[in-house]
C-alpha positions in Angstrom: -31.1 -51.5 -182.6 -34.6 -50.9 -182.2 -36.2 -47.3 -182.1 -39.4 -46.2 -179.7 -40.6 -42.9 -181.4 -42.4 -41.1 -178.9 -45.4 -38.4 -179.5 -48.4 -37.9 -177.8 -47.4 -41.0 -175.5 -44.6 -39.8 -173.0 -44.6 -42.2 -170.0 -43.4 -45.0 -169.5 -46.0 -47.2 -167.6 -48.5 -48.8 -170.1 -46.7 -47.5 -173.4 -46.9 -50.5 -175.3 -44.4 -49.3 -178.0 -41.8 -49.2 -175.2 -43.3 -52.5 -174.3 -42.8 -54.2 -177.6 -39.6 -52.1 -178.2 -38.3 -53.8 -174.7 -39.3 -57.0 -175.0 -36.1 -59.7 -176.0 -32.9 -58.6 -176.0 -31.0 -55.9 -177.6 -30.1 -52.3 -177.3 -33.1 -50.1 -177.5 -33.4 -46.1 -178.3 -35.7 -43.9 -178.2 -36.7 -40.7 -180.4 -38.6 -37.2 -179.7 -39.1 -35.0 -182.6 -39.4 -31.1 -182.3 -41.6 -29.6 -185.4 -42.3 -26.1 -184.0 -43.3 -24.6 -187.6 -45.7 -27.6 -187.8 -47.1 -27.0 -184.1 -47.9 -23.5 -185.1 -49.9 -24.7 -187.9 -51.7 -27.4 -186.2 -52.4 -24.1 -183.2 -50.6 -25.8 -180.5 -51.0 -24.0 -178.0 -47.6 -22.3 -176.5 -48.6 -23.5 -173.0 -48.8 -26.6 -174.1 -46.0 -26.7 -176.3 -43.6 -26.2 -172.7 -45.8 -28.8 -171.0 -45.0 -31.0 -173.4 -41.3 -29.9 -173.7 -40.8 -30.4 -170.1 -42.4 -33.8 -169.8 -40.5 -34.5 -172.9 -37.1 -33.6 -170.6 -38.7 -35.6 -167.4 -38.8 -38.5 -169.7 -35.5 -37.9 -171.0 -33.9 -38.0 -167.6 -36.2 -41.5 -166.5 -35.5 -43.1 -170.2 -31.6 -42.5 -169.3 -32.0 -44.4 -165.5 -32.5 -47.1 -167.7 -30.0 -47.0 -169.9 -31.9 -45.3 -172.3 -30.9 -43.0 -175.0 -33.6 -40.7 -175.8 -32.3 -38.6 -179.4 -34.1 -35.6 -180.0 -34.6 -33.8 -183.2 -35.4 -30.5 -184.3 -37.5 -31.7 -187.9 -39.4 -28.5 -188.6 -42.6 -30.0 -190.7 -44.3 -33.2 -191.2 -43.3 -33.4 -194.6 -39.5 -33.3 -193.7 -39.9 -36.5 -190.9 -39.4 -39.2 -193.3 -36.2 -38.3 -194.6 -34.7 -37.1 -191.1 -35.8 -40.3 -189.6 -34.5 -42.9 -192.4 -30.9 -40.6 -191.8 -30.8 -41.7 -188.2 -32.2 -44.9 -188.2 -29.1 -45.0 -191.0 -26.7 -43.6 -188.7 -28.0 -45.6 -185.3 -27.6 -48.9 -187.4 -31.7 -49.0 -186.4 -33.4 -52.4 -187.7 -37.1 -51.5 -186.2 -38.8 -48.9 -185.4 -41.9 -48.9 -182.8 -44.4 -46.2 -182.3 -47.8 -45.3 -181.0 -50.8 -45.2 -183.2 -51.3 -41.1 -184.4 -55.1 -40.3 -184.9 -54.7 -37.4 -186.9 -54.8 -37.4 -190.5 -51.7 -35.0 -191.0 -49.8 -37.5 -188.4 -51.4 -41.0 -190.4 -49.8 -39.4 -193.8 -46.5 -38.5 -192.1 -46.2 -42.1 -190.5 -47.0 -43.8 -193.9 -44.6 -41.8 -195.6 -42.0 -42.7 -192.7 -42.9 -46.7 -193.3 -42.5 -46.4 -197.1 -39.3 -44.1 -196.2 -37.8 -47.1 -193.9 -38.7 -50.0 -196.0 -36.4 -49.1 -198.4 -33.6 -49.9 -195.9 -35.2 -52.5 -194.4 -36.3 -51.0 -191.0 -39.6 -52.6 -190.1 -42.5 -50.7 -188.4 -44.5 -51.8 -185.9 -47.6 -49.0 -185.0 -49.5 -49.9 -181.9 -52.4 -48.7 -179.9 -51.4 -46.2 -177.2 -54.3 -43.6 -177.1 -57.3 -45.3 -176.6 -58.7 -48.4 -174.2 -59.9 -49.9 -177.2 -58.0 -49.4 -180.5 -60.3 -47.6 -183.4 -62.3 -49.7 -185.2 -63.0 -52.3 -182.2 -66.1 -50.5 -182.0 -68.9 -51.0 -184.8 -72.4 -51.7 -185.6 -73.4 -55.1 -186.9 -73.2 -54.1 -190.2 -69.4 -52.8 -189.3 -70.4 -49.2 -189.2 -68.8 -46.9 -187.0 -71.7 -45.7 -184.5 -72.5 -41.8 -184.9 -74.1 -41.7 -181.4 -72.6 -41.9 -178.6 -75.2 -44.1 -176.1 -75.0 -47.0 -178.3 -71.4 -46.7 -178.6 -71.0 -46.6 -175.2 -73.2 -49.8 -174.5 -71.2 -51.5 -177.6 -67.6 -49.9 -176.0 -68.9 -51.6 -172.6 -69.5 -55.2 -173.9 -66.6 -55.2 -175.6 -64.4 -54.0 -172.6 -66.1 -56.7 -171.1 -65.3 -59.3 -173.5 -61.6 -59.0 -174.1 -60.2 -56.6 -171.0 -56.9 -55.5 -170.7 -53.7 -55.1 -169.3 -51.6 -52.2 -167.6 -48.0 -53.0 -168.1 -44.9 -51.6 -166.1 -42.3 -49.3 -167.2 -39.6 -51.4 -168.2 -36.6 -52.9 -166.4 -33.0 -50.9 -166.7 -31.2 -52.4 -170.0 -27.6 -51.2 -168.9 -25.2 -48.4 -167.1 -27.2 -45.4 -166.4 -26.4 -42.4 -169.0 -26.1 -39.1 -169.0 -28.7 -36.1 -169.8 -28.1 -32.8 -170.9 -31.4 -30.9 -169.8 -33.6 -29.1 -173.2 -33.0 -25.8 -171.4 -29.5 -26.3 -172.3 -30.1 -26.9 -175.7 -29.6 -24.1 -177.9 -32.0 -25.2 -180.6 -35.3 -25.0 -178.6 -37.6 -22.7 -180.1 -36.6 -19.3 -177.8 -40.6 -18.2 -178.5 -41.4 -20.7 -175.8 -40.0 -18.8 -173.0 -38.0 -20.9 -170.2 -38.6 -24.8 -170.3 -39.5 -24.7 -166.6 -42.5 -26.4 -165.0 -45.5 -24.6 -164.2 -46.3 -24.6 -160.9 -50.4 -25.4 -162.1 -49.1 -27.8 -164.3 -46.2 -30.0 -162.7 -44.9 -33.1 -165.2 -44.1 -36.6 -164.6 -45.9 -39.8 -164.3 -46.1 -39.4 -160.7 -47.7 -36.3 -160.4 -50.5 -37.5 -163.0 -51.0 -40.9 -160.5 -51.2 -38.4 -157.9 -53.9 -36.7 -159.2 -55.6 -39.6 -160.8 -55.7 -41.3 -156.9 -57.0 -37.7 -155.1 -59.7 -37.4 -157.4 -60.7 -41.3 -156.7 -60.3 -41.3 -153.2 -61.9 -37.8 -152.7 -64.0 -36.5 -155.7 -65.7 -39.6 -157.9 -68.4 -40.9 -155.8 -69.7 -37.8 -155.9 -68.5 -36.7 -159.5 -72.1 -36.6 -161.2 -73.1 -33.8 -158.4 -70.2 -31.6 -159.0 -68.7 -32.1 -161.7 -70.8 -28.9 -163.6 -69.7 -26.6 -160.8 -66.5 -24.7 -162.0 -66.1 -23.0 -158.1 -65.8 -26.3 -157.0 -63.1 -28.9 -157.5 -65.1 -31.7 -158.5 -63.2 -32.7 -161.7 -60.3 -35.0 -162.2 -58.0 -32.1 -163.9 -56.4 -34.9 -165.8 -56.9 -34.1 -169.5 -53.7 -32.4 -169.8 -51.7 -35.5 -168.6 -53.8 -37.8 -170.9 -53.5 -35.2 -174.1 -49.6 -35.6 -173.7 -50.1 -39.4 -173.0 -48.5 -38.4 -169.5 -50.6 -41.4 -168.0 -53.4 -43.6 -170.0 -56.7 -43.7 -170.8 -56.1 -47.4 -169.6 -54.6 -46.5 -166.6 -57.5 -44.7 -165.2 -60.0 -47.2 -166.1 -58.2 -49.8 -163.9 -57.4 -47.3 -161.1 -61.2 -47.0 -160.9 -61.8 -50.2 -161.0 -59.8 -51.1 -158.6 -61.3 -48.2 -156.7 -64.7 -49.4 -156.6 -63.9 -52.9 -156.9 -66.0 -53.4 -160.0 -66.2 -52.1 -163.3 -69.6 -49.5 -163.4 -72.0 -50.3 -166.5 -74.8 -47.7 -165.9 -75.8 -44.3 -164.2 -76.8 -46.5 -161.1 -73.6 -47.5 -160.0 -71.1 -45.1 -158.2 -68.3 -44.0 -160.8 -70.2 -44.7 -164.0 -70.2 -40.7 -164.7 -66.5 -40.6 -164.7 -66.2 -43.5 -166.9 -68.3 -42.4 -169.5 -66.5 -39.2 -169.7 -63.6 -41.3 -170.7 -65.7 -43.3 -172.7 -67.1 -39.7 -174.8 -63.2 -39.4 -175.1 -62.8 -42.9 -176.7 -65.8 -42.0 -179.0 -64.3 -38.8 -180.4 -61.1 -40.5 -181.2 -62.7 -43.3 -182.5 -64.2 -41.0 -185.2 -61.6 -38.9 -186.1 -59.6 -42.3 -187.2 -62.8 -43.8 -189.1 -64.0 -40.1 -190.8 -61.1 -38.6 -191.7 -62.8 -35.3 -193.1 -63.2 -34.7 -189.1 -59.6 -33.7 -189.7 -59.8 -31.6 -192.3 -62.4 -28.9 -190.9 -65.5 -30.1 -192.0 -68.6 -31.2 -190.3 -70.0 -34.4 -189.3 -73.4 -34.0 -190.8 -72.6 -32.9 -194.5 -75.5 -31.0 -194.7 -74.4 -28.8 -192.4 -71.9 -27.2 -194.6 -74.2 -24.9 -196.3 -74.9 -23.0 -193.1 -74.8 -19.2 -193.3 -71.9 -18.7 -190.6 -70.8 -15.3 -189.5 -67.2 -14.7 -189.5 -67.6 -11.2 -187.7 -63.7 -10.2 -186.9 -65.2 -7.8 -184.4 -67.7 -10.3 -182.3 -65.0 -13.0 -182.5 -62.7 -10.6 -180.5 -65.2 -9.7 -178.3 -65.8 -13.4 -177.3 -62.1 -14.4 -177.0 -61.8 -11.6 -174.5 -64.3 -12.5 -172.3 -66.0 -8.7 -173.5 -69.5 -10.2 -174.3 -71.2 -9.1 -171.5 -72.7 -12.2 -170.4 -70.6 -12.7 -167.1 -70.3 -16.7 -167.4 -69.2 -16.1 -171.0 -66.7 -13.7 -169.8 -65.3 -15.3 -166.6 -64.7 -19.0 -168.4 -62.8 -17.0 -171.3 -60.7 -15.0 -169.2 -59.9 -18.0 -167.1 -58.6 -19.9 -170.1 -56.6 -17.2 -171.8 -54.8 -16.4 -167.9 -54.2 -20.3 -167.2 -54.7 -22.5 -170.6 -57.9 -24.7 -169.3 -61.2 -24.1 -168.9 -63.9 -26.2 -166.8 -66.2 -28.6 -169.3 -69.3 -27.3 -168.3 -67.6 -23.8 -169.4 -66.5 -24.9 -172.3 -70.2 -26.1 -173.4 -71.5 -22.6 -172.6 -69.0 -20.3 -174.3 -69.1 -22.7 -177.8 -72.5 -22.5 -177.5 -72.6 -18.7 -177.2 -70.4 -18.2 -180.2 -72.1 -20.5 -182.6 -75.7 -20.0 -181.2 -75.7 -16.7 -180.2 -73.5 -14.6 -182.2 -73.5 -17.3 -185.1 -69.8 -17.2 -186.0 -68.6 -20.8 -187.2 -67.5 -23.0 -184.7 -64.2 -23.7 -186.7 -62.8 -20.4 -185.1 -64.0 -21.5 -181.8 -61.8 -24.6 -182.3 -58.7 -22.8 -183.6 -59.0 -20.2 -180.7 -59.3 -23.3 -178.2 -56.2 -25.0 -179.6 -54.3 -22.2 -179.8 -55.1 -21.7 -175.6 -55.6 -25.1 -174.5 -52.9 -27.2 -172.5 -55.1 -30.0 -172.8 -55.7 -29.0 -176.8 -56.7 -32.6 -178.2 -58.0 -32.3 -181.8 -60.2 -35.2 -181.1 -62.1 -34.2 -177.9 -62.1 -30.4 -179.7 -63.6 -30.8 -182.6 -66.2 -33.2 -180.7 -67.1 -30.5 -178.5 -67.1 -28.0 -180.8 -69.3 -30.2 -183.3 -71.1 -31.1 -181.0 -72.0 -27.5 -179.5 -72.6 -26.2 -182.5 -75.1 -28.7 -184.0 -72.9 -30.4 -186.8 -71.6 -32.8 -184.7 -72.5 -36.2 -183.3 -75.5 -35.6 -181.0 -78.7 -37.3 -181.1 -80.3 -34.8 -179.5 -81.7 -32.0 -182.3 -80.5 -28.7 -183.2 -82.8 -26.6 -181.4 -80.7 -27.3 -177.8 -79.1 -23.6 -177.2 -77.9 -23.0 -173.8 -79.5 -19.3 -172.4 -75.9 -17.9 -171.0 -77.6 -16.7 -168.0 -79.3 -18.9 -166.9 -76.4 -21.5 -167.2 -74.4 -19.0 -165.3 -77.3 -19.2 -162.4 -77.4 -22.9 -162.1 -73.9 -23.7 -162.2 -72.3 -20.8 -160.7 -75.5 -19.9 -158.1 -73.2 -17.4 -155.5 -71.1 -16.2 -158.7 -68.3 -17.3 -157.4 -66.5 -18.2 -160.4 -67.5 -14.7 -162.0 -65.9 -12.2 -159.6 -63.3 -14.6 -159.4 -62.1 -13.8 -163.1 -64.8 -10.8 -164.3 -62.9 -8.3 -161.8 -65.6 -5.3 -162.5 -68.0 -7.5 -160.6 -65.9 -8.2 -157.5 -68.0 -6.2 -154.9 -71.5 -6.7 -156.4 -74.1 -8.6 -154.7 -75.1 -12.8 -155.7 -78.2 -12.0 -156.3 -77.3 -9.4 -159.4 -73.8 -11.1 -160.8 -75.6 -13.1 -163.5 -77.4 -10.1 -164.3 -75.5 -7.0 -163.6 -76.1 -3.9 -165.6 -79.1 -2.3 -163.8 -77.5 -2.8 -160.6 -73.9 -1.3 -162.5 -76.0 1.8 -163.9 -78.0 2.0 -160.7 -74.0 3.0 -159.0 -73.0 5.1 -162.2 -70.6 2.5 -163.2 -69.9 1.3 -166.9 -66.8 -0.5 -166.5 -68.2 -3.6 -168.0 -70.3 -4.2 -170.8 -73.2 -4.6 -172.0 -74.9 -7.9 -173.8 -73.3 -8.2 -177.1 -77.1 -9.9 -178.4 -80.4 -9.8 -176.8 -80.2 -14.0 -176.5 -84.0 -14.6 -177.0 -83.3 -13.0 -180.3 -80.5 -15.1 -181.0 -81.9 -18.0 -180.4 -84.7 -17.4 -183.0 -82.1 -16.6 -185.5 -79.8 -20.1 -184.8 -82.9 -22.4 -185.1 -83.9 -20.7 -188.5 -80.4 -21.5 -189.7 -80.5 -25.0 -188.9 -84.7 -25.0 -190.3 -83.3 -23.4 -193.2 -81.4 -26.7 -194.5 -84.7 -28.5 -194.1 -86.3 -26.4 -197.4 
């Protein structure tokens, strides 16, 4: 018997552990395990949780078309996987076992303690690369150094593209009679704090909903993708990371589907489609280096130095930012929007982690948590990037002194304020040209239903860049 262990990987197109699983004769099985207590820790997010849940049951019901089995276990921590696992690889008489590479330094522990766990009954384990174009490590300076910034990573990432290609592979062919399915929602053990395992209408599952989307957005949206891709009023973005966080489709898959878009494989900002590309590429990079520095995982910062600086961990401010209270309408409206759906637009997400850390100074680490613990798309790798990389301890060439003014990121991207009285209710009725600035026009009417600046953000601007001058003494 051989064993596919699914995780962040649930499709069945391009899944090369299903791949290698399928290939040659033999019955095949395959494996979801539930860790709830472990999700919580990690912040999963409970939207995503039931995303994931629900693909998990869509996959389910497709792995059984073929004949199938897909076993699911209820395992509640990391620590507890090795031993459950070896007790059913014991029980289904299983003699290899085939996985997806985990990037995460919690999951990389858990799956070497499930080899060691299997080798001593003799189940092999074969760990392939199913989260990146490019597995980690394929990457490197000449002197075999991972890169720490991204331009010439993405020129070396290019070349190397170039050089050895790839592959998209089909699901697999039936192996045998169709089998049943007994749906998760009828499963007594499913952690009841979810709520109903239903599909969210935003949010529909299934491999053919994220080719859909993936096809829409290159047919409609990716010529033009550099233009409007920072607009959050308009729909100018893919809305595919939560497909590609749950491995729903693959980072591979959309590189070809471009390609085969364009007809040609964009290497620079002067072709059509090279935006969108390097977006994935950015994703690529941050998952490169949470596999190569490990201590990416572990809550600390890229640049060491960066360690020593003088964070505030203000409960009070925190809550204030997390409600969308600041004041700062852009601020508000993108964090409203994510805590009502789970997602926020990236050029949103940019501006709101660089108000925390830059202008109310609290450490991006409870930016992160707070964005995991809301995100549908929460992907530690692309998180902790962005985060890092908004709050100056990151991998950015550029230098510390980059703070985006709220405001006036509010008036260039969101010009009519559309996106404001869209989510900041209080300013519903008031005019475009005061929506990025509204108080005087609020106390001019005798209203003070919304508030005012948290910071004066001149002021806190000084007071980041002497933080960051301050590790120079």
């Amino acid at each position: 018997m051989k064993l596919v262990w699914f995780r962040n990987d649930l499709r069945l197109a391009d899944n090369p552990a299903l791949r290698h699983a399928c290939a040659g004769d033999g019955p095949v099985a395959a494996l979801f395990i539930i860790s709830p207590t472990q999700w919580r820790q990690h912040k999963m997010a409970p939207i995503r949780q039931r995303f994931m849940l629900v693909q998990v049951d869509e996959l389910g019901r497709e792995l059984a078309a073929l004949g199938i089995p897909l076993h699911l276990l209820r395992v509640e921590t990391f620590a507890e996987v090795p031993a459950a696992l070896a007790d059913l690889c014991r029980e289904q008489g299983v003699a290899q076992l085939y996985a997806n590479q985990a990037i995460e330094i919690d999951e990389q522990r858990r799956d070497h303690a499930v080899s060691a766990a299997l080798a001593e009954q003799a189940v092999s384990c074969h760990w392939l690369n199913g989260c990146c174009v490019l597995p980690p490590g394929r990457v490197l300076t000449g002197s075999g150094e991972m890169f720490k910034v991204f331009t010439p990573f993405s020129r070396a990432w290019l070349k190397a593209l170039d050089e050895e290609g790839f592959v998209i592979h089909r699901a697999p062919a039936p192996r045998g009679e169709p089998l049943p399915w007994q749906p998760l929602a009828e499963r007594e053990w499913v952690d009841e704090a979810l709520g109903e395992l239903t599909a969210d209408p935003r949010w529909p599952v299934g491999e053919v909903e994220a080719r859909r989307r993936l096809n829409d957005f290159l047919e409609q949206a990716v010529l033009n993708y550099g233009e409007t891709r920072d607009f959050p009023a308009i729909a100018g973005t893919s809305v595919l990371s939560p497909y590609l966080a749950a491995g729903i489709i693959s980072p591979r898959q959309c590189v070809a589907a471009l390609q085969q878009r364009l007809g040609y494989r964009p290497q620079s900002n002067a072709q059509p489609g090279f935006v969108w590309l390097n977006e994935l590429i950015w994703r690529e990079f941050y998952r490169h280096l949470l596999v190569l520095i490990p201590t990416l995982s572990m809550n600390r910062p890229f640049k060491p130095e960066t360690a020593a600086l003088p964070w505030s961990w203000d409960p009070d401010a925190f809550a204030a930012w997390c409600e969308g209270r600041t004041g700062y309408p852009i601020v508000d409206a993108a964090m409203r929007c994510l805590n009502a759906t789970g997602w926020m637009h990236n050029r949103l997400r940019m501006i709101v982690a660089s108000f925390l850390t830059k202008d109310l100074h609290i450490h991006w680490r409870l930016g992160e948590d707070y964005f995991m613990s809301r995100l549908i798309d929460g992907d530690l790798a692309a998180n902790n990037g962005g985060w890092q990389w908004a709050a100056g301890t990151g991998a950015d060439a550029a230098p510390y002194f980059r703070v985006f003014n709220p405001t006036t990121q509010g008036q260039r991207f969101d010009p009519q304020g559309e996106f404001i009285r869209t989510w900041v209710t209080e300013l519903a009725d008031i005019p475009a040209a005061y929506v990025h600035q509204p108080h005087d026009w609020l106390r001019l009417k005798g209203r003070q239903d919304y508030p005012a600046p948290m910071v004066d953000h001149a002021v806190a601007r000084v007071r980041a860049i002497e933080m960051f001058r301050s590790l120079e003494k």
